[in-house]
C-alpha positions in Angstrom: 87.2 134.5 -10.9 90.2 132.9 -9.9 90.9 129.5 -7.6 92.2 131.9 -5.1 89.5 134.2 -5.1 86.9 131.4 -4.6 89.2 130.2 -1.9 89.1 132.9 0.0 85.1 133.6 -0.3 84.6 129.2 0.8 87.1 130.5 4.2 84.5 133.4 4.4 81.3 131.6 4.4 83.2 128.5 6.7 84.2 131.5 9.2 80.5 133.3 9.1 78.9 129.4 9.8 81.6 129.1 12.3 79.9 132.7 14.2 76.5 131.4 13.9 77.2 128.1 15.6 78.5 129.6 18.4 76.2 131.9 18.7 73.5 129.5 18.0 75.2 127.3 20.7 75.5 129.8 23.3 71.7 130.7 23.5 70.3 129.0 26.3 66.7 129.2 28.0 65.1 127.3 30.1 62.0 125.5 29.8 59.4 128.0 30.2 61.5 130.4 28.3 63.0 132.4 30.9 66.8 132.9 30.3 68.3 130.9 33.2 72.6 131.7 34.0 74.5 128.7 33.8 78.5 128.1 32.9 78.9 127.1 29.7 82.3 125.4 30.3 83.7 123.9 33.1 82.9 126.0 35.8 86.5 127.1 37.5 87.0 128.7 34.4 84.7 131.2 34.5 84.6 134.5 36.0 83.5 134.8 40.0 80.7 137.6 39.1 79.6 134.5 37.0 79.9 131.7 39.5 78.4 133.5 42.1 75.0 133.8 40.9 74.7 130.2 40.1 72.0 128.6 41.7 74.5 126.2 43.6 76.1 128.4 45.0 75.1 128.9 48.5 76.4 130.0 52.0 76.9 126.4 52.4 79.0 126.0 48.8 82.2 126.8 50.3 83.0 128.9 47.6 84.1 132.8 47.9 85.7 135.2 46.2 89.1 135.1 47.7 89.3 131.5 47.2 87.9 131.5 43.9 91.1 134.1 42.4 93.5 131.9 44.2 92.2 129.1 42.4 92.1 129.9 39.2 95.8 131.4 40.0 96.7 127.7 40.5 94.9 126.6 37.7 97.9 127.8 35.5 100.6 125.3 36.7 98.3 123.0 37.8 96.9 120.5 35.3 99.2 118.0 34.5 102.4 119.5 35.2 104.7 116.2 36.6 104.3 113.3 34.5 106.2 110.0 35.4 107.0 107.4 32.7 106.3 104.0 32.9 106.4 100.5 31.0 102.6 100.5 31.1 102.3 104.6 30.1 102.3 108.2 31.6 101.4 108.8 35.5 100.4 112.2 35.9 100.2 114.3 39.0 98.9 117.8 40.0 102.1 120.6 40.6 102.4 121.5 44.6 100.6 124.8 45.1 100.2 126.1 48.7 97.9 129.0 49.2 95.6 130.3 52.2 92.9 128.4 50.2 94.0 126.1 48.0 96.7 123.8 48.4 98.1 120.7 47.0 101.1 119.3 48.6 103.4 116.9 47.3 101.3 115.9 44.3 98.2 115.6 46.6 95.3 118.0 47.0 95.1 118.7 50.7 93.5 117.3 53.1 92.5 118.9 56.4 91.9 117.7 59.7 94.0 114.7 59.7 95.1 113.4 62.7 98.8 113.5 64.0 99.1 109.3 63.9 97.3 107.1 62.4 97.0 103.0 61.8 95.0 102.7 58.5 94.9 104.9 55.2 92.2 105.8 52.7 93.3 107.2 49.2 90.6 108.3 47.2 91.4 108.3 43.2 89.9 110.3 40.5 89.6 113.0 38.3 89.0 116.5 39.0 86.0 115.2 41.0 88.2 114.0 43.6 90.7 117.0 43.2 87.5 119.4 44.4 89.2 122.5 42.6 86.1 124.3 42.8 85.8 124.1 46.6 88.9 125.0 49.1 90.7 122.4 50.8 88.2 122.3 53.7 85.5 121.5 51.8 86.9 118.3 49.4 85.7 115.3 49.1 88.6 113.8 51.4 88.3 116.6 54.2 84.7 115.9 54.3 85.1 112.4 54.6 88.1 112.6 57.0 85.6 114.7 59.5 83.2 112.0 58.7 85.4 109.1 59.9 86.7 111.7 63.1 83.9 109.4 65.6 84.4 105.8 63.9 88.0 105.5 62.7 90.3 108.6 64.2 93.1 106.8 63.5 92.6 106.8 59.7 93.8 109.0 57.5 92.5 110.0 54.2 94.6 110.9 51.1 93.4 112.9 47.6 95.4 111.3 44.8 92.9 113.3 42.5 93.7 114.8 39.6 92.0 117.2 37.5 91.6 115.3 34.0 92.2 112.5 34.5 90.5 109.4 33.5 90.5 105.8 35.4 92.5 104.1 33.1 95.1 106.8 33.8 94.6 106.7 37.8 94.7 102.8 37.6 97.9 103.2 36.5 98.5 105.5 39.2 96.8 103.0 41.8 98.9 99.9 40.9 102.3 102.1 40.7 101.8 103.0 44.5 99.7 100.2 46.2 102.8 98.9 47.7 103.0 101.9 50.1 99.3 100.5 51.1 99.3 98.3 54.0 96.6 95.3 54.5 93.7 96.8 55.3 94.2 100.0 54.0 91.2 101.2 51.5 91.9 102.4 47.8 88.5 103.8 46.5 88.5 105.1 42.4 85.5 107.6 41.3 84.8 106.7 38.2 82.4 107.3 35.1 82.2 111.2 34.3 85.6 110.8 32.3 85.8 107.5 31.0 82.6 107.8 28.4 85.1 108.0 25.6 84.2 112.3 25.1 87.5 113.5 26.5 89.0 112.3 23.2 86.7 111.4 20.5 86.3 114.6 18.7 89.9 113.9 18.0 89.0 110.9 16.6 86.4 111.9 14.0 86.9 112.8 10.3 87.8 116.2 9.4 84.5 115.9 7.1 82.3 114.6 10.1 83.1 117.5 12.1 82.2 120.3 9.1 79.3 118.5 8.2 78.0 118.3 11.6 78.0 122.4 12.3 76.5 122.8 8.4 73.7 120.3 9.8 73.2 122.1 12.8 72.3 125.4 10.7 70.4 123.4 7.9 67.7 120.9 9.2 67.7 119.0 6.3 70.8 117.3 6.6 70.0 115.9 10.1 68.9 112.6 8.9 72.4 111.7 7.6 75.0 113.6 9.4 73.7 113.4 12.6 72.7 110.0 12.8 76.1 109.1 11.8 77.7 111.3 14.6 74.9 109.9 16.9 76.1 106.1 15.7 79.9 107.5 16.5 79.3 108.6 19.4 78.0 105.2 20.7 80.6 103.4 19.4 83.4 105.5 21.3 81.8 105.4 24.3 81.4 101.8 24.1 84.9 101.4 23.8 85.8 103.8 26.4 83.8 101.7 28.9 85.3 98.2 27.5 88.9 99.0 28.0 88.1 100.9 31.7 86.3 97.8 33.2 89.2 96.0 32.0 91.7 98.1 33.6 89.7 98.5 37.0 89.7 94.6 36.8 93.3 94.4 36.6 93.8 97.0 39.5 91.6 95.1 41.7 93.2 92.1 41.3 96.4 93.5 42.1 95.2 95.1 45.3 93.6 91.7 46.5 96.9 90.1 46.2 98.5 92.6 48.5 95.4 93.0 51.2 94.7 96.2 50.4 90.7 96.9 49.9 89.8 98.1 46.5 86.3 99.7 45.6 85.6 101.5 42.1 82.1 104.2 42.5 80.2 104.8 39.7 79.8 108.2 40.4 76.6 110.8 40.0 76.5 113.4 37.4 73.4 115.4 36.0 72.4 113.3 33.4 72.3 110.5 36.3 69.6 112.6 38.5 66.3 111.7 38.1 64.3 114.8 38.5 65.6 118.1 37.0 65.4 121.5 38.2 64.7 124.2 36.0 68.8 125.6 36.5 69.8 122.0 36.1 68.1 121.6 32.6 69.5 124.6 31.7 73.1 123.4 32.1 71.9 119.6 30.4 70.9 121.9 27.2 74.5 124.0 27.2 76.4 120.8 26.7 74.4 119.6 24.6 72.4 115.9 23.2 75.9 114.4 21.6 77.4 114.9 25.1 74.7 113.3 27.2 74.3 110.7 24.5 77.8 109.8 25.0 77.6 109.6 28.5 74.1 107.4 29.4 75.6 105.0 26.3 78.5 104.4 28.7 76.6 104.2 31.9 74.7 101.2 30.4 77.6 99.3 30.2 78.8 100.2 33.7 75.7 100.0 35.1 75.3 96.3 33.4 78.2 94.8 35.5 77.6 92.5 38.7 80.8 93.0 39.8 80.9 92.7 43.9 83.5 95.6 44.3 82.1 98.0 42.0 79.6 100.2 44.0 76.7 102.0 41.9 76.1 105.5 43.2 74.7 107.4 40.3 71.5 108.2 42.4 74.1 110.0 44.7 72.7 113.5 44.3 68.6 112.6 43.2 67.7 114.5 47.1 69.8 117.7 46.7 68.2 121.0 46.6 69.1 123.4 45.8 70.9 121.9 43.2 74.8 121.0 44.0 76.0 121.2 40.5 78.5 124.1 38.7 78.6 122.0 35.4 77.2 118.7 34.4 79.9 117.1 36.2 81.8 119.5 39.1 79.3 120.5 42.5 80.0 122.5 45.3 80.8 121.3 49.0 77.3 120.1 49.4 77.8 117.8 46.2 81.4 116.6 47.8 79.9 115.7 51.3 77.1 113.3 49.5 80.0 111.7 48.0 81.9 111.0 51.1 79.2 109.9 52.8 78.7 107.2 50.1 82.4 106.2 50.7 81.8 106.2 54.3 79.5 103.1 54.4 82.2 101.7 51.9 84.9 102.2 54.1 83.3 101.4 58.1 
């Protein structure tokens, strides 16, 4: 047999263990057994028929069919597509999109019902937590909280610098690149956590051999006891690191909006690995994404939840009352999830 033949029958067997991960990975039941329909990616990019028999989504989800095509419409020349260079790195914001539904003008997501004038701002910062692409502009976390401060503060006006992808270190960079258009008393509020647990980028990071020998020990059992405590022990490490260099970048951009007045407050935000009790549909969606990625996650959360730091607000208990359950994915919820948020950054804010 010749090198090349052997070749060619090592791609075979790689490309049939390749099939049975996936399909291995894609089986998901609850539970009691009973299969349970969940997204298994984010969920904007799945189909509607899909979304809408979710268990989040609701009458009161703010999601519908017509909004839900023009979304993922947007979602082609959406993510990422201005980038602005600076000395300290790349500023990324969202491409203006205006539909019936969906809308992001000038870089920022929409906000409705803001008023005409206005004496103080708000800008909320994120990822696409903060962006709200699975809910139409109504139904954000800014136009929920801009209805919320309607009785309160009617002269404030509330701004969505989120961006779908986007990590804190990346919208810290955004943050201290416009805080001079901020005014004393003016609040800036980051959402932070679901992105900055060092998983957006460390699959990059691991060894070619890692990676192989992680799927192999997924099929055979046997090699669990080394492989996967490696990647368990990798895992830890990146999101360590992750957490390090955010704090010391939310630090920085606090310190920089104290010396110019303006009110800064970083939220460690909820996610489902955060909630304390699990539905049945909500451990469903924790086992499609798997140990590795909630590993990754809680390892992070320790650190952040370790800090005393007096403008760093814990809400990862944010959605422990919601039922039915708020949550698409682990991370993205519907308008229900959005208006827990805001009302969390309402008590910052009055």
């Amino acid at each position: 047999m010749s090198v090349s033949q052997i070749f060619l029958i090592c791609i075979g067997v790689l490309a049939l263990l390749e099939v049975f991960y996936r399909v291995a990975s894609g089986l998901n039941e609850s539970p009691s057994g009973q299969e349970i329909l969940v997204a298994h990616t984010n969920a904007r990019y799945e189909p509607y028929d899909l979304v809408s028999r979710l268990e989040a989504v609701t009458k009161e989800s703010g999601i519908h069919s017509a909004f839900w095509e023009e979304m993922q419409v947007s979602m082609k020349n959406q993510l990422f597509a201005t980038a602005t260079e600076t000395t300290e790195g790349l500023i990324h914001d969202s491409a203006d999109y205006e539909g019936q539904f969906f809308s992001t003008i000038n870089g920022l997501r929409t906000t409705t019902d803001q008023p005409l004038k206005y004496d103080k701002s708000v800008g909320l910062f994120g990822g696409s937590t903060i962006y709200c692409y699975e809910t139409e502009d109504s139904h954000t976390v800014s136009s929920h909280l801009q209805r919320l401060l309607k009785d309160s503060q009617p002269n404030t006006i509330v701004r969505n610098f989120g961006v779908a992808g986007a990590g804190a270190i990346e919208r810290c960079r955004k943050i201290r690149h416009v805080v001079s258009t901020f005014t004393k008393s003016d609040d800036i509020i980051l959402l932070f956590g679901d992105n900055d647990c060092g998983w957006l980028n460390y699959r990059a990071s691991m060894s070619k051999t890692l990676k192989l020998s992680i799927r192999i020990a997924k099929l055979w059992r046997s090699l669990e006891l080394v492989t996967l405590k490696s990647e368990s022990k990798f895992a830890r490490q990146h999101a360590a690191a992750a957490a390090k260099h955010t704090l010391e970048e939310i630090m920085t951009t606090y310190e920089l909006c104290k010396r110019n007045g303006v009110r800064f407050t970083a939220v460690l935000q909820p996610n489902i690995y955060t909630k304390q009790e699990l539905c049945p549909y909500e451990s469903a969606v924790v086992k499609v994404f798997g140990a590795r990625h909630k590993k990754m996650i809680l390892s992070a959360y320790e650190i952040y939840r370790s800090q005393t730091l007096d403008f760093v607000v814990r809400a990862e208990d944010g959605f422990d009352n919601t039922v039915p359950s708020v949550f698409l994915d682990w991370a993205h919820v519907e308008s229900r999830g959005n208006k827990c948020l805001a009302n969390i950054f309402l008590k910052i804010i009055v």
